[in-house]
Backbone as numpy.savetxt, mean C-alpha at the origin, in Angstrom:
# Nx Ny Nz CAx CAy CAz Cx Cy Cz
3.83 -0.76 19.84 3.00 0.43 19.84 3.87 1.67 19.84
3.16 2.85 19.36 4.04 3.89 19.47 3.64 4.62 21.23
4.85 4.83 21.85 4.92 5.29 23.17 5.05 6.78 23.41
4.10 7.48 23.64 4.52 8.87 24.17 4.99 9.37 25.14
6.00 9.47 25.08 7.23 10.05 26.35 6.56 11.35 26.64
6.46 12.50 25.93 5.56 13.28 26.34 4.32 13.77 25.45
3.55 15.37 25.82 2.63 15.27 24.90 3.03 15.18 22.86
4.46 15.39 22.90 4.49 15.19 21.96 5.61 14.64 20.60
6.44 14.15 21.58 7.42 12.86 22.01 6.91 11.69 21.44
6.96 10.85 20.21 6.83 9.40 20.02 7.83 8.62 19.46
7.62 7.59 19.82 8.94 6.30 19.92 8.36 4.86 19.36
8.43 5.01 18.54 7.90 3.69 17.41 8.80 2.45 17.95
7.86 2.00 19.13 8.42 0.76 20.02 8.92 -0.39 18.53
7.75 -0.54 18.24 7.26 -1.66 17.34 6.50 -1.45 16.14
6.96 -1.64 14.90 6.50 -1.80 13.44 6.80 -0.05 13.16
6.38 0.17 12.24 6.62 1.40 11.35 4.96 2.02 11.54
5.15 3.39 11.76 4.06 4.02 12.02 3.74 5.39 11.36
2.41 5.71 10.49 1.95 6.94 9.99 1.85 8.20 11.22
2.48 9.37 11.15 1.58 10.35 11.87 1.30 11.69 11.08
-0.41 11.23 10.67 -0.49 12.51 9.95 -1.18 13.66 10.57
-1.49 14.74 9.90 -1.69 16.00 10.65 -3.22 16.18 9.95
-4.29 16.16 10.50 -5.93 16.20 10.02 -6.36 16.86 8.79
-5.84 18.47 9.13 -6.04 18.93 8.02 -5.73 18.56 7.00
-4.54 17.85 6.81 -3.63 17.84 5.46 -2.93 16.15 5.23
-4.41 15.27 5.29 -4.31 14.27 5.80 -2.96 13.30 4.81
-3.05 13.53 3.51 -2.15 12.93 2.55 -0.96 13.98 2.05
-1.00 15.14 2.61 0.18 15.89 2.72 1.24 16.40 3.25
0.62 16.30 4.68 1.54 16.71 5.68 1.39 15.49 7.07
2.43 14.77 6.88 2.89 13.60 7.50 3.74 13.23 8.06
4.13 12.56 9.05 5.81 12.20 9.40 5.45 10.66 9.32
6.69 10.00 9.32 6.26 8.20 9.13 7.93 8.12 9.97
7.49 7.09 10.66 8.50 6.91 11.91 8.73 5.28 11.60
10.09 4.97 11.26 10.44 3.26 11.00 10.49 3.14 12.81
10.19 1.85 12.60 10.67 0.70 13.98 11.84 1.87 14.88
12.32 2.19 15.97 13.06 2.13 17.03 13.29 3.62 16.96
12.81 4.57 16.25 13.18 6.03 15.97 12.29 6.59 17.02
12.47 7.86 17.14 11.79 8.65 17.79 11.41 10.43 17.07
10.45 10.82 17.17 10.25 12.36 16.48 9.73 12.71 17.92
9.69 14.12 17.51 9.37 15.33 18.50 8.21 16.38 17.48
7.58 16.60 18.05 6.52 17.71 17.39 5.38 18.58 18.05
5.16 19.69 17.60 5.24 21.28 17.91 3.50 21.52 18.61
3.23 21.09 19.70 2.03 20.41 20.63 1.58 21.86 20.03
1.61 23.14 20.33 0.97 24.40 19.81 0.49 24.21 18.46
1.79 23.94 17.68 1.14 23.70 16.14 0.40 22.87 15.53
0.35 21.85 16.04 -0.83 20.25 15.98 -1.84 20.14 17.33
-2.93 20.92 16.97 -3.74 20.49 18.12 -3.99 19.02 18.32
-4.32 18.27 17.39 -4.81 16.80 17.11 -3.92 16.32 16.01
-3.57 14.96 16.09 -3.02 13.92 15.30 -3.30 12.86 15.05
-3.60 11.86 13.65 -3.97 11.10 13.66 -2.55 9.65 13.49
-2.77 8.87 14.22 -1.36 7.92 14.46 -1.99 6.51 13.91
-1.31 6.16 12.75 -1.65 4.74 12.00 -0.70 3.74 12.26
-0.54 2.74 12.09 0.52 1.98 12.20 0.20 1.08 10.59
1.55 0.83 10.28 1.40 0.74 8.98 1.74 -0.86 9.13
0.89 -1.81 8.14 0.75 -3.21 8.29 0.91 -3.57 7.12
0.79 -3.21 5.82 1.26 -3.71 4.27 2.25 -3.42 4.39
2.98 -4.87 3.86 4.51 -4.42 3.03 5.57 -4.52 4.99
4.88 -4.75 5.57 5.50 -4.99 6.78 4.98 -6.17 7.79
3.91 -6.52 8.11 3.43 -7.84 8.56 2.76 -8.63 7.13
2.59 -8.21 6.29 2.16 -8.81 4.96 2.58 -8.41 3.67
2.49 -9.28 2.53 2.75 -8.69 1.50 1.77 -8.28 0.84
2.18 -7.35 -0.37 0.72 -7.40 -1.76 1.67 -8.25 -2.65
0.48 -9.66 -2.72 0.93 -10.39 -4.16 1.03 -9.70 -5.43
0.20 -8.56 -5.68 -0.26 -7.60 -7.30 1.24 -7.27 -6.96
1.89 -6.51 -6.14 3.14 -5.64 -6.15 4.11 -6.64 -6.50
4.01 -7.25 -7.75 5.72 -8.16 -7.96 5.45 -9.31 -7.02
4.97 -9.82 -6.10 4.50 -11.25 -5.14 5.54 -10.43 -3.77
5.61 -9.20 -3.74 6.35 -8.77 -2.44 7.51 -7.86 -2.95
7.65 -7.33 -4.01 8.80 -6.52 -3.72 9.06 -5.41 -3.38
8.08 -4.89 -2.46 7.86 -3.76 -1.81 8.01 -4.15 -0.40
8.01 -5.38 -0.16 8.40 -5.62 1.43 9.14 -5.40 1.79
8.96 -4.72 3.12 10.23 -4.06 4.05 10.36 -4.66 4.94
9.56 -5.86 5.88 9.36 -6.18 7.60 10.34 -6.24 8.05
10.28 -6.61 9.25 11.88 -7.03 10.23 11.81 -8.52 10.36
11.39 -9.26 9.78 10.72 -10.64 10.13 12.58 -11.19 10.01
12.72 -12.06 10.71 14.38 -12.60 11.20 14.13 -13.96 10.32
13.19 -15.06 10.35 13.67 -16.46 10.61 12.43 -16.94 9.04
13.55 -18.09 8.88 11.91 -18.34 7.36 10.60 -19.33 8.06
10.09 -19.99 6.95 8.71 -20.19 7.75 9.47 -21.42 8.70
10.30 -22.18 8.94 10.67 -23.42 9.62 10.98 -22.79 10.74
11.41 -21.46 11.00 11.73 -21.19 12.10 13.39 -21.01 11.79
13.73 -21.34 11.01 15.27 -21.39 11.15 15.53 -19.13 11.07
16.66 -19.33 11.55 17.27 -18.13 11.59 17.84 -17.61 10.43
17.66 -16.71 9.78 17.42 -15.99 8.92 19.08 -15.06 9.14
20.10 -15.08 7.77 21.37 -13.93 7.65 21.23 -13.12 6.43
20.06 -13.21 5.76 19.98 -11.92 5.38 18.59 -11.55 5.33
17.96 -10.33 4.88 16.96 -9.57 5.19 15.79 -10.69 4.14
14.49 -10.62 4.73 13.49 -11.34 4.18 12.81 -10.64 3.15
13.11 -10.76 2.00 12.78 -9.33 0.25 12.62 -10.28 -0.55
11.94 -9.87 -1.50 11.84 -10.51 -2.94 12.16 -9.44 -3.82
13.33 -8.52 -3.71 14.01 -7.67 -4.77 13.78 -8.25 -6.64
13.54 -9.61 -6.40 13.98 -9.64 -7.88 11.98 -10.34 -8.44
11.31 -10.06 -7.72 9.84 -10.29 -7.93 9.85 -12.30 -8.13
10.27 -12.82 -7.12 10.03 -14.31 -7.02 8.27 -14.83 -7.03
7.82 -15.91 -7.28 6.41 -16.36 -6.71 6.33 -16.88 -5.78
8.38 -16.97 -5.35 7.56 -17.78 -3.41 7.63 -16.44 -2.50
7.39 -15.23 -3.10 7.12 -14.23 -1.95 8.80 -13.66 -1.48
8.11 -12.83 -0.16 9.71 -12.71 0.82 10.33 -13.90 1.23
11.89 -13.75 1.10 12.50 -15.22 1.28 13.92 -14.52 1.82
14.36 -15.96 2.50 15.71 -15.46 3.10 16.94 -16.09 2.46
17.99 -16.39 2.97 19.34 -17.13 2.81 19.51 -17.56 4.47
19.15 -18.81 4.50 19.17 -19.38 6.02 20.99 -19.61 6.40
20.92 -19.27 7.72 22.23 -19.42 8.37 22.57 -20.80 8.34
23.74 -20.91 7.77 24.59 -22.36 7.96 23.83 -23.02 6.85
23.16 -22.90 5.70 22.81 -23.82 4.66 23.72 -22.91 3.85
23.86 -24.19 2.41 23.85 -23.42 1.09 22.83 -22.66 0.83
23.48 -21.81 0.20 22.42 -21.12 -0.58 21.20 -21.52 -1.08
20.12 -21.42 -0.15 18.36 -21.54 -1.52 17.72 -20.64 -0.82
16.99 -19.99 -1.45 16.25 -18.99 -1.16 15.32 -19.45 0.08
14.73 -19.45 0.69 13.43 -19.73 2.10 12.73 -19.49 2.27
11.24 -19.20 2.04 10.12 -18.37 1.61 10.63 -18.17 3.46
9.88 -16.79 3.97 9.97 -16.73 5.48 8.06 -16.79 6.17
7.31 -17.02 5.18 6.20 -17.50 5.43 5.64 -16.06 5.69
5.82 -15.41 5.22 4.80 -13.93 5.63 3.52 -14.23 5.12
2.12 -13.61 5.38 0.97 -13.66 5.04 0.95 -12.65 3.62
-0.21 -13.13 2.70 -0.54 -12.04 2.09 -1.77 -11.02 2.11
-1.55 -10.22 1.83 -2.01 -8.63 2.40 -4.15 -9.02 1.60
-5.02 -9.15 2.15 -6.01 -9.33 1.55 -6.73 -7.47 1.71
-6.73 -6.78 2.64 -7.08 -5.61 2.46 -5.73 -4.89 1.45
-6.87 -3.67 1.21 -6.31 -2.90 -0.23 -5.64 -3.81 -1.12
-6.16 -4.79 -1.72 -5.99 -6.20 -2.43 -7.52 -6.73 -2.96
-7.84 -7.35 -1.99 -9.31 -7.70 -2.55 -10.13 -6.59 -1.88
-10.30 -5.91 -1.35 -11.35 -4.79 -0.96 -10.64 -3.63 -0.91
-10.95 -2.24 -0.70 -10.61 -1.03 -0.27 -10.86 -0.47 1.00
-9.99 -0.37 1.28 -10.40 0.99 2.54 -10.08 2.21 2.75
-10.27 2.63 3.61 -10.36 4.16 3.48 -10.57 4.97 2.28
-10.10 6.05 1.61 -9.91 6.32 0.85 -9.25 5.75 -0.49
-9.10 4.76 -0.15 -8.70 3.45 -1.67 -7.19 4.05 -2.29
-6.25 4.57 -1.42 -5.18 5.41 -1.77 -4.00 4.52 -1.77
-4.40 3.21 -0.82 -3.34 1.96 -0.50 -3.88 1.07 -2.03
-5.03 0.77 -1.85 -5.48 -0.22 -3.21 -4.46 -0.99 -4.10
-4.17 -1.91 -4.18 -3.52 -2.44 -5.33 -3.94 -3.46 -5.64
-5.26 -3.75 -5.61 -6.01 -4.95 -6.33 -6.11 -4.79 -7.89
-6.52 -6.01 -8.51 -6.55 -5.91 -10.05 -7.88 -5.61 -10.68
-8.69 -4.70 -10.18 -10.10 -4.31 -10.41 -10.11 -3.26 -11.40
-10.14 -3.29 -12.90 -9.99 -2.48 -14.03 -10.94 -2.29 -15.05
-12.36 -2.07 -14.36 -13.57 -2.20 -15.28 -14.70 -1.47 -14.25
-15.35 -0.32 -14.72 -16.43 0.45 -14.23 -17.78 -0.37 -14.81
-18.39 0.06 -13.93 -20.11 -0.04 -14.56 -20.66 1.30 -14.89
-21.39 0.96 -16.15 -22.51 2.33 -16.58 -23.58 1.73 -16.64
-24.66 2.06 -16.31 -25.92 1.41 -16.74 -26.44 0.06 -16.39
-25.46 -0.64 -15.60 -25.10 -2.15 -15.78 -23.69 -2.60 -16.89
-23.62 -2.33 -17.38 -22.29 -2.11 -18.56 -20.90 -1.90 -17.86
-20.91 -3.26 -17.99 -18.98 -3.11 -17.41 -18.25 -2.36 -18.68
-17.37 -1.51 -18.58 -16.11 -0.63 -19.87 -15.02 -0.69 -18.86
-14.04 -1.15 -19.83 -12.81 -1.00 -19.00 -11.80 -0.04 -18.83
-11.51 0.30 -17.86 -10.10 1.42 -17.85 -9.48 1.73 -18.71
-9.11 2.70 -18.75 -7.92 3.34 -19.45 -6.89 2.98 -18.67
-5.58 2.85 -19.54 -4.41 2.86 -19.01 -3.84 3.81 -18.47
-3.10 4.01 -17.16 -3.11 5.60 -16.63 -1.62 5.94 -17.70
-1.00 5.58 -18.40 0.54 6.04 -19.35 -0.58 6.46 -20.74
-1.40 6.24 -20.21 -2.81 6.35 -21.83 -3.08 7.84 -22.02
-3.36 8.69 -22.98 -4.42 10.09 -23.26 -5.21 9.37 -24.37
-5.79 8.44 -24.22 -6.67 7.95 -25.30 -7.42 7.26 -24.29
-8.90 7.47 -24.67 -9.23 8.77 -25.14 -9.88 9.62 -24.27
-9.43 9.70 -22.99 -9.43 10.84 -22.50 -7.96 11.65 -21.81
-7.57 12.96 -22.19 -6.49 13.30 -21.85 -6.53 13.81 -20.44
-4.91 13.56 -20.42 -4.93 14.08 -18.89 -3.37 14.31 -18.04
-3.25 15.13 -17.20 -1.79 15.95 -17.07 -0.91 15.20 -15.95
-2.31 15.00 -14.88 -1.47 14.88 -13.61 -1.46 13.30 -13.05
-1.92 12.59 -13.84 -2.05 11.16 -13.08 -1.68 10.01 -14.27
-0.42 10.70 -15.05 0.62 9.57 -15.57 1.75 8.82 -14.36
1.84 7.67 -14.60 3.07 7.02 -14.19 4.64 7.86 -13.98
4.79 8.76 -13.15 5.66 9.73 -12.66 6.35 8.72 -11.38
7.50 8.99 -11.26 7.82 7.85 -10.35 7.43 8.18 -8.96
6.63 9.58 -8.47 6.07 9.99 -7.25 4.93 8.89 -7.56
4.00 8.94 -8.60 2.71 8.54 -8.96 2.81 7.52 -8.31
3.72 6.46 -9.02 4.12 5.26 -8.82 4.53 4.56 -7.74
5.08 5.47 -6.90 5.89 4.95 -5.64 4.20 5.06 -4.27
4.12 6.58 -4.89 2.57 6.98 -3.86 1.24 6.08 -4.40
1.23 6.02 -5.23 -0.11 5.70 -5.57 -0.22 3.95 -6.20
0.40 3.73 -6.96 0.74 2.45 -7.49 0.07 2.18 -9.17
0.41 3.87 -9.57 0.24 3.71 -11.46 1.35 3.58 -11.40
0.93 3.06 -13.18 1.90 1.99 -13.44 1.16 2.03 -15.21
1.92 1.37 -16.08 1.62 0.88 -17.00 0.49 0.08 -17.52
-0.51 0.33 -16.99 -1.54 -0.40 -16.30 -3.12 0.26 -16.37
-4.00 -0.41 -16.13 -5.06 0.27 -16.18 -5.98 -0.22 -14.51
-5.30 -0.54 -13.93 -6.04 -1.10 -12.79 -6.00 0.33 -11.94
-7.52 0.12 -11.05 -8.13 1.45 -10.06 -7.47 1.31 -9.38
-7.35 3.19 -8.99 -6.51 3.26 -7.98 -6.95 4.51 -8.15
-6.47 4.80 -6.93 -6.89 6.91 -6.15 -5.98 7.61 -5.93
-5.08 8.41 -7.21 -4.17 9.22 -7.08 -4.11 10.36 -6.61
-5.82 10.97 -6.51 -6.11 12.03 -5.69 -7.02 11.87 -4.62
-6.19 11.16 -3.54 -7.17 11.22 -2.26 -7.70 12.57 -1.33
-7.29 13.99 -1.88 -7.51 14.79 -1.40 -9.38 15.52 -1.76
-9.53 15.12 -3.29 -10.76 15.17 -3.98 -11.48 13.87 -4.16
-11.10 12.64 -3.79 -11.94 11.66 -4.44 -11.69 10.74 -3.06
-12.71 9.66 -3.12 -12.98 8.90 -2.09 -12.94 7.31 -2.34
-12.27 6.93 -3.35 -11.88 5.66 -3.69 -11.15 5.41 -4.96
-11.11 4.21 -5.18 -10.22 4.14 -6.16 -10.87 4.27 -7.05
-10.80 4.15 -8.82 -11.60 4.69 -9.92 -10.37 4.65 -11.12
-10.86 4.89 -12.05 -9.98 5.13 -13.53 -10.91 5.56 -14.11
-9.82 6.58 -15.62 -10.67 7.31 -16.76 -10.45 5.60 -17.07
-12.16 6.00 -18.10 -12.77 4.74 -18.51 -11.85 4.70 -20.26
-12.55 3.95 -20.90 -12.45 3.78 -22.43 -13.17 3.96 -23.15
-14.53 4.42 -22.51 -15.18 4.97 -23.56 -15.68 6.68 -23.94
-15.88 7.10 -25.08 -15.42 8.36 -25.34 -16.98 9.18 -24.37
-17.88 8.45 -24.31 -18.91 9.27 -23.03 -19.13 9.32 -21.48
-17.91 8.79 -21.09 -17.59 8.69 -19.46 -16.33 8.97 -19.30
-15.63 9.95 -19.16 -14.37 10.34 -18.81 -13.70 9.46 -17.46
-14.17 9.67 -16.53 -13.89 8.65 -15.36 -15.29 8.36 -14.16
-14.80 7.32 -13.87 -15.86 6.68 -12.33 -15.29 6.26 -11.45
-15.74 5.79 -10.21 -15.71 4.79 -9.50 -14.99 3.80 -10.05
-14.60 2.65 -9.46 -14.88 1.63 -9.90 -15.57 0.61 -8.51
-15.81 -0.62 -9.09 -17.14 -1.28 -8.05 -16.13 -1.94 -7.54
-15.88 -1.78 -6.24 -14.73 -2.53 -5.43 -15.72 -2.75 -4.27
-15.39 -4.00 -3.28 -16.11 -4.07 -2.12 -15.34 -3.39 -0.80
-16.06 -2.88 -0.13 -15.05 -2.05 0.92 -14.68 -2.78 2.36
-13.50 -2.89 2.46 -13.00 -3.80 3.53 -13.87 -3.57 5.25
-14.10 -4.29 5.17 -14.48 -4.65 6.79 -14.27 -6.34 7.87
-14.92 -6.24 8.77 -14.86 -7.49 9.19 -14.88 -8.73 8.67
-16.05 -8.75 7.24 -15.84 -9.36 6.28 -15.03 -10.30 5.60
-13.72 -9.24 6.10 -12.58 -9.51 5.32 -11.93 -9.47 6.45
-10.63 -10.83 6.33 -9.30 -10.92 7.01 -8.31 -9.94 6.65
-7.19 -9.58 7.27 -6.20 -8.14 6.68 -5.68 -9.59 6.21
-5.50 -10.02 6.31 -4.52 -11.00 5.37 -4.45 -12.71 6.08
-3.88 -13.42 4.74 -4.15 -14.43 4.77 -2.76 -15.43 4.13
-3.12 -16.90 4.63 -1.52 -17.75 4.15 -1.42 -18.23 2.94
């Protein structure tokens, strides 16, 4: 948990943690890894909202490469054995995060992490995490599928190409799968469509709740 030493003093005991500031919920942020500590300006932040961040650190997203966005601290693979180097799938494997176990030859070790089922198969919050493969709106009943966000066909558009901010924040890509590059105006994920009389929508995603496990083996 994150520990407050004072009113405004925190110490990211355990896992990696969001602290954003209300007003400026996707703009003005601090993100605190595992064992750090920040200080911040109790006059200037009346209220703060404190997340602890669980994708890509107790789970993976399979859509992201089968894990190569994982960061965790996880030590040992799934046998339990002890783990000498960091648990990543840098090079996009299908057995996930994997290690190089101490005292074997070399084979990779899956380390048994779960995969990430929120912002995967459902959305939450603002659909700004999303990286499920959901790439088709309804009109009328009428599924049309996405546009590709690297696409101006055929609808143009300035600010929500594959930019490597886009990409890193949001998760465009070469691709036409929903996603919410502007969580400041919009409230889920969505894509410009493909057809020339709907510029963009929604798209029909189910929204995470109890429903749904955060993740699964």
């Amino acid at each position: 948990a994150v520990v407050s030493t004072q009113s405004t003093g925190f110490h990211a005991v355990s896992g990696d943690w969001f602290i954003r500031i209300p007003e400026h919920h996707y703009t003005d942020y601090h993100f605190v890894r595992q064992g750090k500590r920040i200080r911040l300006n109790a006059i200037e932040h009346k209220s703060l909202h404190i997340e602890p961040l669980i994708a890509n650190l107790f789970c993976y997203k399979d859509t992201e490469g089968h894990g190569q966005r994982f960061e965790g601290y996880q030590t040992k693979d799934y046998l339990g054995r002890q783990c000498r180097t960091q648990c990543r799938n840098y090079d996009g494997e299908e057995i996930g995060p994997h290690c190089e176990v101490a005292g074997h030859v070399y084979l990779p070790s899956p380390c048994g992490i779960p995969k990430c089922v929120w912002d995967v198969k459902c959305t939450a919050g603002s659909g700004v995490g999303y990286r499920g493969n959901a790439n088709t709106i309804s009109e009328a009943g009428i599924k049309i599928p996405c546009q590709a966000w690297n696409s101006n066909y055929p609808h143009h558009h300035s600010d929500f190409h594959p930019t490597s901010h886009n990409v890193e924040m949001y998760g465009l890509g070469h691709h036409n799968y929903c996603r919410n590059p502007d969580p400041e105006q919009l409230t889920g994920p969505w894509c410009y469509t493909t057809s020339n009389w709907v510029r963009w929508e929604y798209c029909t995603i189910p929204t995470c709740s109890d429903a749904f496990p955060y993740f699964e083996h």
